[in-house]
N, C-alpha and C positions, 0 to 999 in steps of 0.2 A: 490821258488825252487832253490836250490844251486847246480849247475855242475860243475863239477870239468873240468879246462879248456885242462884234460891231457885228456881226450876224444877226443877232437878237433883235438890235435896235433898226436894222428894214426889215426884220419880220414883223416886225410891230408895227415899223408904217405900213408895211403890204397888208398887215390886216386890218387897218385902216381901213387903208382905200378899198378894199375889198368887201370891209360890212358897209362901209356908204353906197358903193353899187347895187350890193343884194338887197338893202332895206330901198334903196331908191325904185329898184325895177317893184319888188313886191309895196310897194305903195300904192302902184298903179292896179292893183287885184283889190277885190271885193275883200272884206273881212270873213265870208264864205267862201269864196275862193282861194285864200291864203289856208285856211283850215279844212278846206276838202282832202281828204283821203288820198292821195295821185300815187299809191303803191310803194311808198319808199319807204327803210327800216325806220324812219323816224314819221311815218305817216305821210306828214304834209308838209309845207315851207312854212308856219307855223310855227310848228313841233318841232322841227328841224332846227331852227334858229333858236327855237327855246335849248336845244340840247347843246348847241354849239356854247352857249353863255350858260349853261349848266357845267359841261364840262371844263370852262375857264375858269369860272368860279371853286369849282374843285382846286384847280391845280395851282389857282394862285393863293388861297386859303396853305394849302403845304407849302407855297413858297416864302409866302411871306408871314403869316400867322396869322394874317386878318381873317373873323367870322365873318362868313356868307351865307346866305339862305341859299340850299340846297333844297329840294322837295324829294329826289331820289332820278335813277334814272328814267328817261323816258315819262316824268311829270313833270308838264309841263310850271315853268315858273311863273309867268304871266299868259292871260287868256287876254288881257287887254292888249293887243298890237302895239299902240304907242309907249305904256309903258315900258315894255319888251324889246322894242326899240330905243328908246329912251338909257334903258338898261344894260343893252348891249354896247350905244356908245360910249356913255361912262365907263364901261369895262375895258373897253380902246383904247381912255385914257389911261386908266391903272396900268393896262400891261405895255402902254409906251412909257408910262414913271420908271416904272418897273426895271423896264431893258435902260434906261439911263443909268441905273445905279450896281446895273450887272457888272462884275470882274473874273478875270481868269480864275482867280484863287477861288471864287466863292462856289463859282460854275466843276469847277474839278471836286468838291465834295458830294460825300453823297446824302442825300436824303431818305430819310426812316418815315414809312407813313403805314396806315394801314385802309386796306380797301375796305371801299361803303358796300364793292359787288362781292366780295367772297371772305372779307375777316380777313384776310391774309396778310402780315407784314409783310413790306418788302424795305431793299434798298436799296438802291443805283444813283450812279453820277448824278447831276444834277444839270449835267448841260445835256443830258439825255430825254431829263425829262421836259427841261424847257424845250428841247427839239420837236417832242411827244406832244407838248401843249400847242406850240403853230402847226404840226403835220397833221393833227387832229384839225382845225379850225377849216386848212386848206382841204382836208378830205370830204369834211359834211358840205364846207362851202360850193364844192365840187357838185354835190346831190342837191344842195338847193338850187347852184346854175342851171340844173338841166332841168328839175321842175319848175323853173321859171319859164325856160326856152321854153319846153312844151304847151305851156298854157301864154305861149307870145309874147314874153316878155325876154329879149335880151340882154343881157349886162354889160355886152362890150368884150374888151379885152381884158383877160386874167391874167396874162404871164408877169411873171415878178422882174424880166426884164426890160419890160414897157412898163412898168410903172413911171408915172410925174416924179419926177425929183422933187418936185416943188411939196409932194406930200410929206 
């Protein structure tokens, strides 16, 4: 299968703009309130955003070969919020470098990794798994919108077809 690598590079801007609305609403929340409990598999919007840049961190460590501090799933990487935030944007940036230097060729091979959850080798495509890396980001981000809504705080609009161009 052939993907065109200009997919990659607005999912990169849509996840952009989309951690600057989620860090922007949970700004407005307590340091307590950002770290309360609110039922979700990931606990809190906290924990939640810790695991979204957990999980990028994984995946762009197999993509590209760079070490990243990992702590395992579901620990969190940062207990300080700004660092966490701080950390997450820079990670915005690597994975917009990133989608710039993407090609057809490189994206049709597959990649050999082995999981941190089960030991298990695996392989698949590799436009699969960068597909894998935004589907994930938009899914948790999905569970942090609605724990924000709940506790009052709005993000706006999420669809990737209202996205600013200007992003």
């Amino acid at each position: 299968m052939l993907v065109d690598p200009v997919l990659y590079r607005r999912m990169a801007k849509y996840n952009s703009w989309m951690t600057e609305k989620v860090y922007a609403a949970a700004d407005l929340m307590s340091d307590e309130d950002r770290k309360a409990d609110r039922g979700a598999f990931f606990r809190s919007v906290h924990s939640t955003l810790n695991h979204i840049l957990f999980a990028d961190r994984a995946w762009m460590g197999r993509f590209t070969g760079r070490k990243y501090e990992i702590k395992g799933m579901g620990v969190d990487l940062f207990e300080n919020f700004d660092e966490l935030k701080a950390a997450h944007f820079d990670m915005c940036l690597q994975i917009s470098d990133f989608a710039e230097w993407l090609t057809i060729d490189w994206l049709a091979e597959d990649l050999e990794w082995t999981s941190g959850q089960d030991g298990i080798p695996r392989s698949r495509p590799r436009w699969m798994l960068v597909t894998h890396m935004f589907n994930h980001q938009t899914h948790h981000r999905g569970q942090v919108s609605t724990l924000l809504t709940q506790a009052g705080h709005d993000i706006g609009v999420t669809d990737l077809p209202f996205m600013p161009d200007l992003v």
